[in-house]
N, C-alpha and C positions, 0 to 999 in steps of 0.2 A: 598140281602146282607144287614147284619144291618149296617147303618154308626151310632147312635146315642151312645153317650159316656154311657150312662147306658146299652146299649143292647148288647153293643162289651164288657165292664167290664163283665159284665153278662156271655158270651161266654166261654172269656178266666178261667173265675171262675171257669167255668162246665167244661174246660180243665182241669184245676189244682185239681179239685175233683178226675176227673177218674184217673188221675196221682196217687193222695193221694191212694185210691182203688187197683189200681195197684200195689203199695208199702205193702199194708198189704197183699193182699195176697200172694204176694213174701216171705215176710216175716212167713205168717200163714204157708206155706209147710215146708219152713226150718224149722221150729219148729218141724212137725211130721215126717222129715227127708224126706221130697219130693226132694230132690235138692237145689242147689242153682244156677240155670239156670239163669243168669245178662245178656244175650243175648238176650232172651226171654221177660225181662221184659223190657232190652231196646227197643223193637218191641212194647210191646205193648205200653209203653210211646209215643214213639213216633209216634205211630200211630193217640194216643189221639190227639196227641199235633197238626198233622199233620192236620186233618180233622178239626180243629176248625182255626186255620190258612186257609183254603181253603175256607172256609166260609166265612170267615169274611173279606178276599182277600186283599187288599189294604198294609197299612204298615207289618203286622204281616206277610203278606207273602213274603213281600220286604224282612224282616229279616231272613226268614228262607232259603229266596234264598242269600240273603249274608253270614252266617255263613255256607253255601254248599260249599262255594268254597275252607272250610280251611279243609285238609284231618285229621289233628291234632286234632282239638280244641273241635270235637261232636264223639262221640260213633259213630261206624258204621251205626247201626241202622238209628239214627239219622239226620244222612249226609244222605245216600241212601233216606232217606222220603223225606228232606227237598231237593233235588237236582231237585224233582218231579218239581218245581216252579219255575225252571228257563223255563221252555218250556212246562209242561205237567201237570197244575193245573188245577183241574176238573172245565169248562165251565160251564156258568149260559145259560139261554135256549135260544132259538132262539125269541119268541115272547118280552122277553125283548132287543134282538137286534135291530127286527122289530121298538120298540120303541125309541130304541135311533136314529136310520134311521130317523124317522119319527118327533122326533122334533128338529133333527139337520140338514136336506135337506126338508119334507115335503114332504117324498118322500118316498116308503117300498124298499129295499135292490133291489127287483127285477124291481122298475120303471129304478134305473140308472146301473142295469148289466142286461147281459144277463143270466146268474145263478150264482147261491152264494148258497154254502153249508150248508144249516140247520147246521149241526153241527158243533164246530170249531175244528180246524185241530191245534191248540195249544195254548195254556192259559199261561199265567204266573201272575205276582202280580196285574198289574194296566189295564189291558186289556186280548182280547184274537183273534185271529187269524183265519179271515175265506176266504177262498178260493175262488175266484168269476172268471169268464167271461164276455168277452164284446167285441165282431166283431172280433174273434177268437184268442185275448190275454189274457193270464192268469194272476191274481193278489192276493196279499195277503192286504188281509184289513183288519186292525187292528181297533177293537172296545173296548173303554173303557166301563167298567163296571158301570152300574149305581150308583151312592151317592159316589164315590172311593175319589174324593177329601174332601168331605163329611169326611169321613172317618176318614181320615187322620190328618183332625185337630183333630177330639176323639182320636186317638189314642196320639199322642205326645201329649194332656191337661193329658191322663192317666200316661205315658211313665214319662213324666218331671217330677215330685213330685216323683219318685220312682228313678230316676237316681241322684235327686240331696241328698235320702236320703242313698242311697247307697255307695257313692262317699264323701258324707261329705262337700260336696258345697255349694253355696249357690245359690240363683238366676239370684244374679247379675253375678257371677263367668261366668257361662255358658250359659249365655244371648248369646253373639255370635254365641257360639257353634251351639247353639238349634236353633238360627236365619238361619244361614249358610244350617244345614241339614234340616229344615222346608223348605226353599226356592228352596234345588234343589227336595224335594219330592215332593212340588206342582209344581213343573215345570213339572215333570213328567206325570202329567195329563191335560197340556194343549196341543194337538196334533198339533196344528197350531204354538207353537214355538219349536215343534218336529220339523214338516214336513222344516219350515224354518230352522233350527240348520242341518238338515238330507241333506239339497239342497247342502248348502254352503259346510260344510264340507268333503262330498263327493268330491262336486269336486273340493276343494282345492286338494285335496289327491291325487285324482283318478291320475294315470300315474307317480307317487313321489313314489310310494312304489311298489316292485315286487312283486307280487304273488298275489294282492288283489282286489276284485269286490265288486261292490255297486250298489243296486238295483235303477232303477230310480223311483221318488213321482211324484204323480200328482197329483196337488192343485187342481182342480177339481172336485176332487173325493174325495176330503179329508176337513176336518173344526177340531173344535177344541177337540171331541170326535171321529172323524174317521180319520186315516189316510192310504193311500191306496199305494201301490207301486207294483215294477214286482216281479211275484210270484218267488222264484228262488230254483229250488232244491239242496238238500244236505245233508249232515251227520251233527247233534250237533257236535260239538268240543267235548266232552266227550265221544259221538260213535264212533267218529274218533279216538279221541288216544286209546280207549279199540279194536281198530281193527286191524286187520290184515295187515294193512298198513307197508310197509319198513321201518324202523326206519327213513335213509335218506331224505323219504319224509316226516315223521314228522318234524324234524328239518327244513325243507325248511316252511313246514307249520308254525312253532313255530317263523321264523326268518322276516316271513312277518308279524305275530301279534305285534313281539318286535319291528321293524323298523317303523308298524304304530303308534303305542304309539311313540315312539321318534321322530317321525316327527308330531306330533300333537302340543306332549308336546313342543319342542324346536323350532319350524320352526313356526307353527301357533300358540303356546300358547294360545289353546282352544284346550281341548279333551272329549274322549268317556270316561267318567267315572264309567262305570259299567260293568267291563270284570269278566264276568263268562262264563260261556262255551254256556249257550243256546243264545248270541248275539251273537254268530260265528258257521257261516255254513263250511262244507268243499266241494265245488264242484265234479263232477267228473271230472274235470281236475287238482284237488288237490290244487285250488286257493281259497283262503279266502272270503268268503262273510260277509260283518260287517253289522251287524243291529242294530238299535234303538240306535238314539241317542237322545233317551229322557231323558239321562242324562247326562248332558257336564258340565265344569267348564271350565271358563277361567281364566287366571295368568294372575298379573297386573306384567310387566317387570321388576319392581325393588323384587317384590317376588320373580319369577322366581331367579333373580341372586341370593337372601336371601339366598333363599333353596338348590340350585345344588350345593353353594360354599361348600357344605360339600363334595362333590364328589372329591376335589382337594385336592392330600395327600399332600402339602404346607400346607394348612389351617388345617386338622388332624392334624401334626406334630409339627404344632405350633401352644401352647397354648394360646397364646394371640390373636392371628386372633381366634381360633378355640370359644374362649368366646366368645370372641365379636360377634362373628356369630350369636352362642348362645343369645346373648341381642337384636340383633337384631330383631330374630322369636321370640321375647317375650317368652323364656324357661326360662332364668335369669332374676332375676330383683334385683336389688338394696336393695330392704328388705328380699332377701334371709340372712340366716346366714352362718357362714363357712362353718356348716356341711350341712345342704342344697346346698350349693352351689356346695361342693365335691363330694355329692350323685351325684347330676344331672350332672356336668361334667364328672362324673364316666360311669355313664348309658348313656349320649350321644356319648361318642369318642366310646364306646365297641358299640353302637347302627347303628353309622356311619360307622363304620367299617366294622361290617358283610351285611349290607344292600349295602355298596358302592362296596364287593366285586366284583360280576360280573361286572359293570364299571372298578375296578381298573386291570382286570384279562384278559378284551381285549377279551377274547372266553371264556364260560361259557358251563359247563355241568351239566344242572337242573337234571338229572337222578339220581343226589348225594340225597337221600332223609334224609341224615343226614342235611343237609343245610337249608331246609323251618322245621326240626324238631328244629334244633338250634331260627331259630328264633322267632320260638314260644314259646321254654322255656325261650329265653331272657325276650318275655312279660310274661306269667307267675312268672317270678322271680320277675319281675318290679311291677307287680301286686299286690304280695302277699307280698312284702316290708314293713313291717309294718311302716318304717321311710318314706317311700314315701308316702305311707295313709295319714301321720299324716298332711301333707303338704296340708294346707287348700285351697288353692288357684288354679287357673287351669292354665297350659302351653300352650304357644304355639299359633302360629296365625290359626283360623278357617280358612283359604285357606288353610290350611295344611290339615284336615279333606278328603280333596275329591282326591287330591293327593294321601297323603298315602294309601288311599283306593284304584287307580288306579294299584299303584304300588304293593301292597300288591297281588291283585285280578290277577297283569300279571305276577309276579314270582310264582302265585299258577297254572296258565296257563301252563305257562313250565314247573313246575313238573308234570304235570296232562301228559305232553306228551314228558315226559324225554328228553327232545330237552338237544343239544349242539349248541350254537350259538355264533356267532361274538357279541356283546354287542357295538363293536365298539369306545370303552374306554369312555372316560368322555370328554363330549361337552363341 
């Protein structure tokens, strides 16, 4: 796997070539009247795109497993390639696992099991999944990928100069920002404050929430490129909701994913910040299995208050709490102008509003797919706001960043499994 910032540049390059390729000849048929088959050329885009992503593993396929989760935002094509990465990205070989064994124990795979599968049984961005025994228990042992932290700093040195030329910002603006999500991606590649993050939180949880299982770790078997737990079978979350399962028991499934987020978020304030479908298993007793929490965030308690006060239609209702709220997450600031100020108040209460509905609704029915479409034109409109562009400065507290990603990622959750669920109103 290249980690070096010229050889990953390099990769993505020969991506965007075949892309370019792809485009003319799209183009050269229509011209002789071959079609105009956009289906077709979305496949092979994204095929390009997919396979140079796979390669180069680390961030690039972080992001293709996060924009899978939004059914909106990428071409079918696209979403079906990139959804490959949450569970099912093509494995580097065994002899390079051999070697992470060996300078992280001094030991090859088979000195501390009884067997362990050549091949892995599942990949995703920052590791991959191999299958082992040992005195007749079964385990799933997760092996990071060689140089992946490596990686990762090329990638955000290449990423940063392109987002802040895009955006219109400046360095200092998104210093946070970039600090915030640098720091939970390298965390993701330390497995030793995985396996500790994965200990604790489990069993804070475990017997707080219905319907839910968590594999037990063992430190033992684990350091800071391996970490090892019980093997547990079950359905992806995304095979699960495309099956033939009762609706009823979807919703019972969908209601123990919502209840673990809210009891993370509100009860422990430290949660699982990466809900896509391939960290949830479905047992065959229909009970939730949560994996990898190699990427958490915790809320410092006066955040916490900052942020949920928007959930309370008092503070909506009233303009003056509702700004002030606003000043307080650093949205507003003092050298906005009127009209800036009226934009952003405009676009936060209409922003508040659709996102705090399932809280304000008490029982929710995600099956409405007009509702996760609504809130994706919201940001598209926000987006393409020319008076918003123009607003040089960035919003907003960076402990917001991993949040609204939680949240975003669990209301894409519930439509993936058209759940109606208790929401349980606003905490």
């Amino acid at each position: 796997m290249p980690s070096g910032k010229a050889s990953r540049i390099a990769a993505l390059a020969g991506a965007g070539a075949k892309v370019g390729v792809n485009y003319l000849k799209h183009y050269g048929r229509r011209a002789v009247g071959g079609g105009n088959d956009r289906t077709a050329l979305d496949e092979a885009n994204a095929g390009a795109v997919y396979d140079t992503f796979s390669r180069l593993k680390g961030g690039p396929l972080k992001l293709a497993q996060m924009l899978s989760i939004d059914r909106n935002m990428l071409p079918e094509a696209f979403r079906t390639q990139f959804a490959q990465a949450q569970y099912s990205a093509p494995p580097l070989s065994y002899p390079l696992v051999v070697r992470t064994f060996q300078r992280e124990f001094a030991k090859a795979p088979l000195d501390l099991f009884d067997t362990f599968s050549q091949f892995a049984k599942h990949g995703a961005s920052i590791g991959q999944v191999h299958e082992a025994t040992k005195g007749g228990q079964t385990f799933a042992v997760k092996v990071q990928y060689p140089g992946v932290a490596d990686s990762l700093h090329s990638d955000l040195a290449v990423v940063k100069p392109v987002a802040l030329q895009m955006l219109g910002l400046s360095d200092l603006d998104v210093e946070p920002y970039f600090q915030e999500v640098k720091k939970r991606l390298l965390e993701e590649t330390d497995y030793s404050l995985e396996l500790e993050r994965s200990i604790h939180l489990s069993r804070a949880t475990q017997g707080k929430v219905e319907g839910l299982r968590f594999p037990t770790y063992y430190p033992e078997l684990s350091n800071r490129r391996v970490l090892t737990m019980d093997w547990i079978d079950g359905r992806p979350l995304d095979r699960f909701a495309s099956g033939e399962s009762d609706q009823e028991v979807k919703n019972r499934v969908a209601q123990a994913i919502w209840d673990f987020y809210q009891f993370q978020i509100h009860e422990l304030k430290q949660f699982h910040a990466d809900p896509h479908p391939g960290n949830f298993l479905v047992d065959e007793n229909n009970e939730v299995v949560v994996l990898d929490f190699g990427c958490t965030k915790e809320l410092d308690p006066d955040f916490h208050r900052d942020y949920f006060r928007f959930l309370d239609l008092e503070v909506l209702n009233d303009p003056v709490q509702f700004e002030a709220g606003l000043r307080q997450l650093q949205v507003l600031s003092d050298a906005d102008s009127p009209r800036e100020r009226a934009l952003i108040l405009e676009g936060a209460e209409r922003g508040a509003r659709l996102l705090g509905r399932p809280f304000h609704e008490g029982s929710f029915d995600f099956s409405d797919e007009s509702y996760m479409a609504g809130i994706f034109e919201m940001g598209e409109e926000q987006r393409k706001n020319s008076e918003l562009k123009q607003m040089k400065t960035a919003r907003g507290s960076a402990d917001s960043i991993y949040l609204n990603r939680a949240y975003f990622g669990l209301y894409s959750l519930m439509g993936l499994l058209k759940a109606k669920i208790q929401t349980h109103g606003v905490s």
